[in-house]
C-alpha positions as a Markdown table, in Angstrom:
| # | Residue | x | y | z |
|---|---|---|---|---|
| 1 | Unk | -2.4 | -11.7 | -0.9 |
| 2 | Unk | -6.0 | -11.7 | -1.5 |
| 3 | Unk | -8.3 | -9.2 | -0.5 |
| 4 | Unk | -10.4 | -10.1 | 2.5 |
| 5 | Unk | -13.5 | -9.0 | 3.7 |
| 6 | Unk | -13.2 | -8.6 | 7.8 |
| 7 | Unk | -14.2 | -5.3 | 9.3 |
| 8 | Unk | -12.0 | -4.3 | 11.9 |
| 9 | Unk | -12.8 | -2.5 | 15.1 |
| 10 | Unk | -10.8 | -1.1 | 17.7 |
| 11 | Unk | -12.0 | -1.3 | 21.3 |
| 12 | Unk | -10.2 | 1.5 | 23.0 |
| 13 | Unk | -10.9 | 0.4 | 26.7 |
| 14 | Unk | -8.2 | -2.2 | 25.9 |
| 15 | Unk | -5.3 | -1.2 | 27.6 |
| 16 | Unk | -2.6 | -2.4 | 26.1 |
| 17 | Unk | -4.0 | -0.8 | 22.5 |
| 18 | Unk | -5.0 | 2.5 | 24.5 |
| 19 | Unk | -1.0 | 2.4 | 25.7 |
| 20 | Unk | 0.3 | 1.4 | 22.1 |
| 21 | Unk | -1.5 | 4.4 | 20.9 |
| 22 | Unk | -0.6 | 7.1 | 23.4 |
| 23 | Unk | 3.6 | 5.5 | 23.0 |
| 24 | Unk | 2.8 | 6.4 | 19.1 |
| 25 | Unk | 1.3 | 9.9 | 19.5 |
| 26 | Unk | 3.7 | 10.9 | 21.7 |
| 27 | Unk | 6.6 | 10.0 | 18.9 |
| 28 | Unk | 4.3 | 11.3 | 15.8 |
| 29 | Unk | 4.1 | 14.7 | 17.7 |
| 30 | Unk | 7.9 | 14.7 | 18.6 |
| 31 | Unk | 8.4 | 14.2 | 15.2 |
| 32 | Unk | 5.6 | 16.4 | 13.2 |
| 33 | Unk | 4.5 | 20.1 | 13.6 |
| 34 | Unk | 0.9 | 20.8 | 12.9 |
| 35 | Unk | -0.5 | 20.9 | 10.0 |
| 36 | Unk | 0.6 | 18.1 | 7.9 |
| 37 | Unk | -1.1 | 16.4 | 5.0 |
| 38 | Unk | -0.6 | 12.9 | 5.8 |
| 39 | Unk | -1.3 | 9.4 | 4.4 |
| 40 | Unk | -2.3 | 6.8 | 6.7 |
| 41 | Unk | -1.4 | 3.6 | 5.0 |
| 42 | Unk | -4.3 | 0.8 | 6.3 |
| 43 | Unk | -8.3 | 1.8 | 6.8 |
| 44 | Unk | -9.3 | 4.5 | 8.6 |
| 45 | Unk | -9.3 | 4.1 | 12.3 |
| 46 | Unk | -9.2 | 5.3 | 15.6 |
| 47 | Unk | -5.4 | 6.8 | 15.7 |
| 48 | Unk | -6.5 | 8.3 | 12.7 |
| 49 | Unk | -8.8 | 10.5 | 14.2 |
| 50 | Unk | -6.1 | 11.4 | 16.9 |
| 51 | Unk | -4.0 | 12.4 | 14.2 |
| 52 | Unk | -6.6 | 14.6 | 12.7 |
| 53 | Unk | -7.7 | 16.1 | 16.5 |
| 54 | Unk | -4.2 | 16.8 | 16.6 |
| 55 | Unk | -4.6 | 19.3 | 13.7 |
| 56 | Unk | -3.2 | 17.3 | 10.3 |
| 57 | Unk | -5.1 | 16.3 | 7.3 |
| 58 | Unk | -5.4 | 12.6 | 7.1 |
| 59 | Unk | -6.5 | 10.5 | 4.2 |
| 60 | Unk | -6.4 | 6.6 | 4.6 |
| 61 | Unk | -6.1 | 3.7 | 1.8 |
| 62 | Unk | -9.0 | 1.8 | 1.2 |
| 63 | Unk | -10.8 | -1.1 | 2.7 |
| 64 | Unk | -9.3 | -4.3 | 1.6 |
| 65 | Unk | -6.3 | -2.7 | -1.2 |
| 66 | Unk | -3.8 | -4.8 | -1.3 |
| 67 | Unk | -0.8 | -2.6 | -0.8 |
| 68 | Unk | 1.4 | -5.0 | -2.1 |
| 69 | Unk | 0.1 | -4.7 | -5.8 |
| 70 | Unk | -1.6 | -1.4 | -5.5 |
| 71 | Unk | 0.6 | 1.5 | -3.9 |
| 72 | Unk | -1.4 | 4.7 | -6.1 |
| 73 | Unk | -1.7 | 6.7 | -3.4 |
| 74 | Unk | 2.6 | 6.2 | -2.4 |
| 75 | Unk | 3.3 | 8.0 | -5.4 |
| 76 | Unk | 1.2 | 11.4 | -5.0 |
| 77 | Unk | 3.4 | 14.0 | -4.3 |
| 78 | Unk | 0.4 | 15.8 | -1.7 |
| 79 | Unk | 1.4 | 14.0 | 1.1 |
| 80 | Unk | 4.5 | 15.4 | 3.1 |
| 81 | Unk | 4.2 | 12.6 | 5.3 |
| 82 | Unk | 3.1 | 8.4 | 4.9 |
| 83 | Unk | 2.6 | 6.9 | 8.2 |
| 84 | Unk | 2.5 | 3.2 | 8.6 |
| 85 | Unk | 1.3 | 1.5 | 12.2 |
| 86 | Unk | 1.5 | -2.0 | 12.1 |
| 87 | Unk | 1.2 | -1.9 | 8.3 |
| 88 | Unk | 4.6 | -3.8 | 7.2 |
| 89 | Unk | 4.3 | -7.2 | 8.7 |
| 90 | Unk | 0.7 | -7.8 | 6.5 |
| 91 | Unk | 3.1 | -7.4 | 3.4 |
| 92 | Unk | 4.5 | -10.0 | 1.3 |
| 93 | Unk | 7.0 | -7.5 | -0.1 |
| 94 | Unk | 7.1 | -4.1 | 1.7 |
| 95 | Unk | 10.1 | -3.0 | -0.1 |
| 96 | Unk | 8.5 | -2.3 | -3.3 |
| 97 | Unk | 6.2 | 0.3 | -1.8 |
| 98 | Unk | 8.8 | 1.5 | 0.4 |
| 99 | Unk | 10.8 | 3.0 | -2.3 |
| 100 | Unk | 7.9 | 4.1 | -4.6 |
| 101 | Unk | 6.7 | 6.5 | -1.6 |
| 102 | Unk | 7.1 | 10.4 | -2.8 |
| 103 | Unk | 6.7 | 12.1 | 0.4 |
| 104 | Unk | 9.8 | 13.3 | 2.7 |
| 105 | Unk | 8.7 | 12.1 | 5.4 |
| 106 | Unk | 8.0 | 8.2 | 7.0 |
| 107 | Unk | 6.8 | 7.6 | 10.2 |
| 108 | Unk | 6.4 | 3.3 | 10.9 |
| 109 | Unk | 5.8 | 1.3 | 13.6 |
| 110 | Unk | 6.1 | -2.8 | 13.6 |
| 111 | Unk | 5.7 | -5.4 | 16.0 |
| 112 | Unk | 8.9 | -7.0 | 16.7 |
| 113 | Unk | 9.9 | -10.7 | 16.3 |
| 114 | Unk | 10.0 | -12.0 | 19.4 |
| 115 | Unk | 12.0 | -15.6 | 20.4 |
| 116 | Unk | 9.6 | -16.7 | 22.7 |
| 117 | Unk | 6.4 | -17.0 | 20.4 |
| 118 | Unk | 5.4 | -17.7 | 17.2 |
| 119 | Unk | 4.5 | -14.8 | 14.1 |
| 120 | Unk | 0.9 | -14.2 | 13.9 |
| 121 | Unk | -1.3 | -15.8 | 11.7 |
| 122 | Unk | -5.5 | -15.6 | 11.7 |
| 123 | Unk | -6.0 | -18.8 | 9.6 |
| 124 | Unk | -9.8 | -17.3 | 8.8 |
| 125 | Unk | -8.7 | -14.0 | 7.2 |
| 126 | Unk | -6.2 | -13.4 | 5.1 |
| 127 | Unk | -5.3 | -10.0 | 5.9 |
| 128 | Unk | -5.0 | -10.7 | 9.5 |
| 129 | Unk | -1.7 | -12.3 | 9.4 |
| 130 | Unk | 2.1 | -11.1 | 10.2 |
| 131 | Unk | 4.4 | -12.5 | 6.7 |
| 132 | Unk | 7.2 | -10.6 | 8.7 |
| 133 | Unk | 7.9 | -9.8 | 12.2 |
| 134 | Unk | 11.5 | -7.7 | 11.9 |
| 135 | Unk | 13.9 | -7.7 | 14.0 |
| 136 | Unk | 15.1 | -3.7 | 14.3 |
| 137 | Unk | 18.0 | -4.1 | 12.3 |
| 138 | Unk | 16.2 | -5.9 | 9.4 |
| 139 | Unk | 13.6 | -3.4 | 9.6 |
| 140 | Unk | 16.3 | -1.0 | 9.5 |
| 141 | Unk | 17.8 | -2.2 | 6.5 |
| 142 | Unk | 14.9 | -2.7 | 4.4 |
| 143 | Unk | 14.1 | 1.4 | 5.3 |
| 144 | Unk | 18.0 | 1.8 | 4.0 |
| 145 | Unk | 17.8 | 0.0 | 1.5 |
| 146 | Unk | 14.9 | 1.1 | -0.1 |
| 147 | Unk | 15.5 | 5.0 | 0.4 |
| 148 | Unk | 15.1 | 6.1 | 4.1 |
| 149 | Unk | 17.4 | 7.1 | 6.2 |
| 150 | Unk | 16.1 | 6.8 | 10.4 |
| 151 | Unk | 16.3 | 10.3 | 11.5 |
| 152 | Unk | 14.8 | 8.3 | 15.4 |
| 153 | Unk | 13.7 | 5.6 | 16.8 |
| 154 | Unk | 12.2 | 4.0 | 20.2 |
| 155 | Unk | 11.0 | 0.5 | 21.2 |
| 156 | Unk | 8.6 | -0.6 | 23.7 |
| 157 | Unk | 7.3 | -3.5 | 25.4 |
| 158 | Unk | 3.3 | -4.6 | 25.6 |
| 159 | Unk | 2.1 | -4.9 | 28.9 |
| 160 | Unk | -0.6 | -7.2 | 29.6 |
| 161 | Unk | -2.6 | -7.7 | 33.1 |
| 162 | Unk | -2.0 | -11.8 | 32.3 |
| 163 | Unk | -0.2 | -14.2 | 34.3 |
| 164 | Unk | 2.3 | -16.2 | 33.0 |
| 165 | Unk | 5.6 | -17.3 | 31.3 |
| 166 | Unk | 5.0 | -15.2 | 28.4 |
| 167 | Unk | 3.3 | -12.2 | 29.5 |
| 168 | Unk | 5.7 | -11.8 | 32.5 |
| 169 | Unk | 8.3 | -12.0 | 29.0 |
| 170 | Unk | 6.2 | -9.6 | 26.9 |
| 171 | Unk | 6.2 | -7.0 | 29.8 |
| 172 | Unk | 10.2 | -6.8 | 29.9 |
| 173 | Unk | 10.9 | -7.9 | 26.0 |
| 174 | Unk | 10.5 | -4.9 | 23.2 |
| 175 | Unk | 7.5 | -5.8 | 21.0 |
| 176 | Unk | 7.0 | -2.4 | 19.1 |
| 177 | Unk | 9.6 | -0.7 | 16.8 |
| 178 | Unk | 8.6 | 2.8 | 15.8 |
| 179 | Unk | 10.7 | 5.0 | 13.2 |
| 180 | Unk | 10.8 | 8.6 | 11.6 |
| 181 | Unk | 12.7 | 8.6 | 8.3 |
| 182 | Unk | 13.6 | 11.0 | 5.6 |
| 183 | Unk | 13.8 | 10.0 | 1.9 |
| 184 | Unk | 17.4 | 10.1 | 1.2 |
């Protein structure tokens, strides 16, 4: 994957992100006790900050690192936990960074494959694109299989204010996975 050049922003007022956010803080702190020194895989960004106003030391990759071929940061042995929010489904091959991760801990959320609509894919930037949208158990076995065991999990769906076929769908189907591992 090439490295793009897109700036991201994240516009809070958006419900459906501002809902996706509050579902993961509520599992991050059901998981975590305060402090931790976590890794952030992707830029930094909004939940990043939440993270940090909720007491832990974050540090983020950098803009436009290609986890796929650069995983540095994985391997530092600082980190007691790597978090991943929609990180996964921008990688060609997640598994290689999955198992090269030192830290104890793995918290991941993913956007789940859903029958009724087609993966993502921005056709202007390269990183904006989903290579994998998991069903839970193949999420579940590429955590296994590459040294996590789930210690919990939830799903949930993504409302939208939208009428129509699919949003009436995305409202009732599961579109987010989110995890909490240990390194086995």
């Amino acid at each position: 994957m090439s490295k793009g050049t897109h700036t991201y922003s994240y516009d809070l007022k958006n419900k459906a992100l501002a809902r996706r956010y509050t579902n993961t803080l509520n599992f991050v702190n059901k998981q975590l006790t305060v402090p931790n020194k976590i890794l952030d895989l992707g830029i930094d960004n909004p939940f990043s900050n939440m993270l940090r106003d909720q007491g832990h030391d974050v540090d983020n990759t950098e803009m436009n690192q290609d986890l796929d071929l650069e995983y540095g940061q994985v391997i530092n042995e600082k980190y007691d936990v790597v978090t991943a929010f929609e990180i996964f489904e921008h990688m060609v091959a997640p598994f290689n960074l999955l198992r090269e991760v030192k830290a104890k801990k793995l918290i991941a959320s993913i956007p789940l494959r859903l029958w009724f609509a087609k993966a993502y894919w921005n056709e202007k930037d390269e990183w904006d694109r989903h290579y994998h949208e998991f069903e839970p158990r193949q999420f579940d076995m590429l955590l296994n299989k590459s040294g996590w065991k789930i210690m919990d999990s939830e799903k949930w769906v993504s409302k939208s204010n939208r009428i129509g076929f699919k949003p009436f769908l995305r409202g009732i189907t599961p579109r987010y996975y989110i995890v909490s591992c240990e390194r086995i």
